[in-house]
C-alpha atoms as one frame of an Amber mdcrd trajectory, in Angstrom:
protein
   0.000   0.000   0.000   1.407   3.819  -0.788   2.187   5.640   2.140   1.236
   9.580   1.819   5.488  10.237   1.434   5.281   8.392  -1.643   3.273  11.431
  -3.566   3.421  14.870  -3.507   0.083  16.961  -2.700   0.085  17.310  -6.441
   0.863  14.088  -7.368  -1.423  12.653  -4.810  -4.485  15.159  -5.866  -4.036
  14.256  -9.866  -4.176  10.495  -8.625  -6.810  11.057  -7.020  -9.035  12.500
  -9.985  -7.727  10.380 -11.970  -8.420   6.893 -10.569 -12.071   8.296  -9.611
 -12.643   9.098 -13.200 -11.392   5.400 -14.095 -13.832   3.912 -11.529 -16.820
   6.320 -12.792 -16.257   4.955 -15.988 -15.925   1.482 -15.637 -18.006   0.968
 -12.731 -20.868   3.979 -12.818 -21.218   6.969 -10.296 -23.303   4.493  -8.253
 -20.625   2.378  -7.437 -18.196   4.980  -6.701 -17.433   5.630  -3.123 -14.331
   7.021  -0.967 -13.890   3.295  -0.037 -13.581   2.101  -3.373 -11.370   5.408
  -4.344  -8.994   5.119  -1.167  -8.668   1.088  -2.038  -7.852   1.754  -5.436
  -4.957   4.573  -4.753  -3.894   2.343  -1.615  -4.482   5.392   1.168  -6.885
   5.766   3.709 -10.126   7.749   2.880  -9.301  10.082   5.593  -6.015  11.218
   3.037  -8.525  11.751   0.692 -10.023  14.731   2.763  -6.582  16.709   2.961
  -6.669  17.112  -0.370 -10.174  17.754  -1.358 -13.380  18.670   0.737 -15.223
  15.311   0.207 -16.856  13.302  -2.602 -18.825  16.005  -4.560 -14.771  17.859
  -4.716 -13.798  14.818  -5.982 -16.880  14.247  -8.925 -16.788  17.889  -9.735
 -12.884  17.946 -10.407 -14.175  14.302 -12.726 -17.126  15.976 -14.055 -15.387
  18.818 -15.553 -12.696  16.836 -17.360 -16.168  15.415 -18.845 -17.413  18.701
 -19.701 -13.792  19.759 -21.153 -13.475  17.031 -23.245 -16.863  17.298 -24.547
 -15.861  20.937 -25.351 -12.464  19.653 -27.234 -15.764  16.916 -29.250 -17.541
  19.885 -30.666 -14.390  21.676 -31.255 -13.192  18.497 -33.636 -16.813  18.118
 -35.371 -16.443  18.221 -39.025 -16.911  22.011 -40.194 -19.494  23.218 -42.124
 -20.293  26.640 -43.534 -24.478  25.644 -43.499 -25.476  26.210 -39.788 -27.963
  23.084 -40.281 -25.641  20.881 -41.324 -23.236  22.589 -38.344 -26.242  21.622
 -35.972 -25.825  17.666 -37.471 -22.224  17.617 -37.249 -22.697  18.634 -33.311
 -24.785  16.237 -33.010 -22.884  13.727 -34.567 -19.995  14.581 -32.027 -22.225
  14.762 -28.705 -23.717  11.222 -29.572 -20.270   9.608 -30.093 -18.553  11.371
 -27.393 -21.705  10.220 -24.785 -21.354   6.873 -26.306 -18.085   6.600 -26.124
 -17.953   7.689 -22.642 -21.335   6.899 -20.911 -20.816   6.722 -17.426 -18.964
   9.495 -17.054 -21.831  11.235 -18.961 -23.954   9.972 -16.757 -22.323  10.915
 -13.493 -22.742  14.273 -14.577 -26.548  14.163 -13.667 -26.777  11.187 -11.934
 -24.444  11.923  -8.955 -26.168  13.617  -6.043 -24.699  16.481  -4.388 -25.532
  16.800   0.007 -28.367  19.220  -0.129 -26.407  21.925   0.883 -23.488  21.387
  -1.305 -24.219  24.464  -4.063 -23.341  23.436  -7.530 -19.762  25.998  -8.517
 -20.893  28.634 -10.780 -17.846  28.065 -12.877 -19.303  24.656 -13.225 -22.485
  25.969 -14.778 -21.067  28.332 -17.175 -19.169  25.143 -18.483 -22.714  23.699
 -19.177 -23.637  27.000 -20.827 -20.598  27.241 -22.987 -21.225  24.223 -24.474
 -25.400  25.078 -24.963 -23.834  28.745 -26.835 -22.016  26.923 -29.546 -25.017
  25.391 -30.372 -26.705  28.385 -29.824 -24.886  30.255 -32.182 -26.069  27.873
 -35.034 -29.592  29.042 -34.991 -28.814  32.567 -34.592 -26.827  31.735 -37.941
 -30.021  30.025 -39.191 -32.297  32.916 -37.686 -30.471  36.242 -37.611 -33.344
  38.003 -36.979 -34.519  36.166 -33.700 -32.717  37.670 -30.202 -30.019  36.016
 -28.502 -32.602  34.597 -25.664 -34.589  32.388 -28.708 -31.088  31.057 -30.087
 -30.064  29.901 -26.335 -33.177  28.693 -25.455 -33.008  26.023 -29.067 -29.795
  25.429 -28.015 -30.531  24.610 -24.658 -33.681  22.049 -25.829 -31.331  20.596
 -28.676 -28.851  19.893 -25.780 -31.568  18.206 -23.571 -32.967  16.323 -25.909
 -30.257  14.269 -27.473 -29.158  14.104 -23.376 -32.572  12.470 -22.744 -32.650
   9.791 -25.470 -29.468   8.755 -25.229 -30.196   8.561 -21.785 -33.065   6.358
 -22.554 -31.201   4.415 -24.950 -27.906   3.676 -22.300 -30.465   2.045 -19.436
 -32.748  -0.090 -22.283 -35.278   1.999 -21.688 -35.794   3.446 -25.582 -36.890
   0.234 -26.584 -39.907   0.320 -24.656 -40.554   3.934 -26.995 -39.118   3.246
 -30.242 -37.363   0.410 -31.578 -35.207   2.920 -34.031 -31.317   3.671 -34.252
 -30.253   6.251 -31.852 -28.489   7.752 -34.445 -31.617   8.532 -36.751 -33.604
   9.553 -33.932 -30.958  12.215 -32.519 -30.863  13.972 -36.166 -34.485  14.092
 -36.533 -34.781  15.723 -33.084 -32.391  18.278 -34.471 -34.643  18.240 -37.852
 -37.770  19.083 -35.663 -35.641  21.390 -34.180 -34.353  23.141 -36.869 -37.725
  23.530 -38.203 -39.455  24.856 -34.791 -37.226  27.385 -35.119 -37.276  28.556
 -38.640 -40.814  28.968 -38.391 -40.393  31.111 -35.378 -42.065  34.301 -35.321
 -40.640  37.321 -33.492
């Protein structure tokens, strides 16, 4: 077993994120625990809280390398100079990136902070970054509409292809649809699209 001598407080703080986010995604956020954590680093749980305030530290620090790399997803989508096609292309990359890394995905929402554990603003506007690019392609489709129409898309766009893919990772689509997850998350940005075309001021 490590000893705390063995790591530096930096060392020891990256290991620490860093086996949690292996054990969130292998195992799910429900099997995660500071017991499981502290067994896999090899130090007591009690080192744990020297480093970080508790568990919800320690799934926030995970949660945002989820949000980051989901950032770095949209930033790689395929460019387009059509703002519908930009919309697919975003799609294309938040369905593969959720796929790809599912239970990370879904300790984003899943995990459940103490009741009076705030969630970080910083934290939010991470959320809300991602929900502007998105944004930005119907105020490209729309230039006419106000920023608070565009944001509000984005923000459904985002929540729906969260939802079904949600659906679709516990089984639970099948009992909807029995369709490709793929098809249905571009015609949800189809509808989308759409909706908001035939917005009126």
């Amino acid at each position: 077993m490590a000893r705390r001598a063995d790591h530096s407080k930096e060392e020891l703080a990256s290991l620490v994120v860093n086996t949690a986010e292996e054990l969130i995604a292998e195992e799910g956020i429900d099997a995660f625990s500071a017991r499981s954590l502290s067994r896999a680093i090899g130090y007591t749980a009690g080192t744990l809280y020297h480093h970080f305030k508790d568990l919800d530290d320690i799934v926030t620090q995970v949660n945002t390398r989820t949000l980051v790399g989901l950032a770095r997803a949209f930033a790689e989508a395929t460019p387009s100079a059509d703002p519908r096609q930009m919309l697919h292309n975003y799609a294309d990359a938040f369905l593969g990136y959720i796929t790809l890394k599912r239970n990370l995905w879904n300790a984003l929402f899943e995990f459940r902070r103490k009741p009076d554990q705030p969630v970080p603003p910083w934290y939010i506007e991470a959320i809300a970054s991602l929900i502007r690019i998105i944004a930005q392609c119907f105020s490209d489709i729309r230039p006419d509409l106000d920023e608070k129409t565009a944001r509000q898309s984005g923000q459904l766009v985002f929540a729906s292809i969260h939802s079904v893919v949600s659906l679709d990772s516990s089984g639970r689509l099948s009992l909807i649809m029995d369709r490709d997850i793929t098809k249905v998350v571009h015609e949800l940005v189809d509808m989308h699209i759409l909706a908001y075309t035939h917005r009126t001021k």
